[in-house]
C-alpha positions in Angstrom: 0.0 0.0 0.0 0.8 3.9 -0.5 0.7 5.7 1.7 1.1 9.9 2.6 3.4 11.4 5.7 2.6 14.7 6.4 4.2 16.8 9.3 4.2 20.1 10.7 7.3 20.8 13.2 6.2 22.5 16.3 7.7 26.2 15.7 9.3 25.9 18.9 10.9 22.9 18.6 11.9 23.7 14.3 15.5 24.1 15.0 15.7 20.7 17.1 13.8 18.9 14.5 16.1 20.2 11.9 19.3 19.5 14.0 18.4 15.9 14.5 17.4 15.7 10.8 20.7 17.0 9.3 22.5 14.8 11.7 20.8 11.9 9.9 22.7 10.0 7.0 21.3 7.9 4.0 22.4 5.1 5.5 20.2 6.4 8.8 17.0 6.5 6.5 17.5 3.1 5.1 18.6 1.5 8.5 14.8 3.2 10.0 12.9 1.9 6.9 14.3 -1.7 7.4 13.2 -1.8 11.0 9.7 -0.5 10.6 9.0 -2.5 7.5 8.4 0.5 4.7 9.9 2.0 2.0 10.5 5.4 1.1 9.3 6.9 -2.4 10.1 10.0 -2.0 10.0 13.1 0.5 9.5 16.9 -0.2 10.4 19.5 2.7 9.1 23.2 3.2 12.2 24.0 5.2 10.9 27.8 5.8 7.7 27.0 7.3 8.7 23.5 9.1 6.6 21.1 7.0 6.7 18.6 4.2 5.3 15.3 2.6 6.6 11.9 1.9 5.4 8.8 -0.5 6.1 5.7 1.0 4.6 1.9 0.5 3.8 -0.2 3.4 1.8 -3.5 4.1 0.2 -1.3 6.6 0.0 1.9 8.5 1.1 0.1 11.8 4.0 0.2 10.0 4.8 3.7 10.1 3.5 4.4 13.1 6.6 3.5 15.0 9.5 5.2 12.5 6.3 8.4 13.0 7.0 8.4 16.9 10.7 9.7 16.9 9.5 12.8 15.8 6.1 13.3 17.7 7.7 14.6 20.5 8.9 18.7 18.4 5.8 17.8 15.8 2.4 19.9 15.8 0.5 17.3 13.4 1.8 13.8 11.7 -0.4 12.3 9.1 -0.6 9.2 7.5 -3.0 8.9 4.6 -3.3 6.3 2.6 -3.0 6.9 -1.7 -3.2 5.6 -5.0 -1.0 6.2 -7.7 -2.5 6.9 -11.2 -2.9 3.2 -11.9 -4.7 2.4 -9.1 -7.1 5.6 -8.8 -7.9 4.8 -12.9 -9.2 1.4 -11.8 -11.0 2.3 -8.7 -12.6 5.5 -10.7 -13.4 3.2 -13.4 -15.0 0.4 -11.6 -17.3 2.8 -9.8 -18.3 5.3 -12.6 -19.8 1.9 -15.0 -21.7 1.0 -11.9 
């Protein structure tokens, strides 16, 4: 499944957040995808106002909920939505517009 991370740092906690994040390698990301069970797509950062998005897929959302929780603590909202790529939002538009 796809799935959509959305967060919002707490303003007063934006230069922790971003401290903790720049310490963080490649290598860091991959070792925190392995152990939660998901894999990154892609992530997209608003640095100025403290917010961004990422694409990842997961068998489930329990699965991000743990890799979500290192940051909860300097974040004002974390979201995890789930999505469809084009492929999957053609068939599911399709199948319910012929009946």
């Amino acid at each position: 499944m796809l799935f959509m991370l959305e967060y919002q740092i707490n303003h007063s906690q934006k230069m922790d957040a971003f401290g903790a994040f720049a310490s963080m390698s490649p290598d860091d990301d991959a070792a925190i995808e392995a152990a939660h069970g998901y894999r990154q797509i892609g992530r997209w950062h608003d640095t100025v106002n403290g917010r961004g998005v990422a694409i990842v897929e997961a068998e489930s959302s329990e699965a991000l909920h743990g890799s979500l929780m290192m940051w909860a603590g300097m974040a004002e909202t974390l979201s995890i939505t789930p999505v469809l790529d084009d492929a999957g939002a053609r068939a599911v538009i399709s199948a319910n517009l012929s009946s």
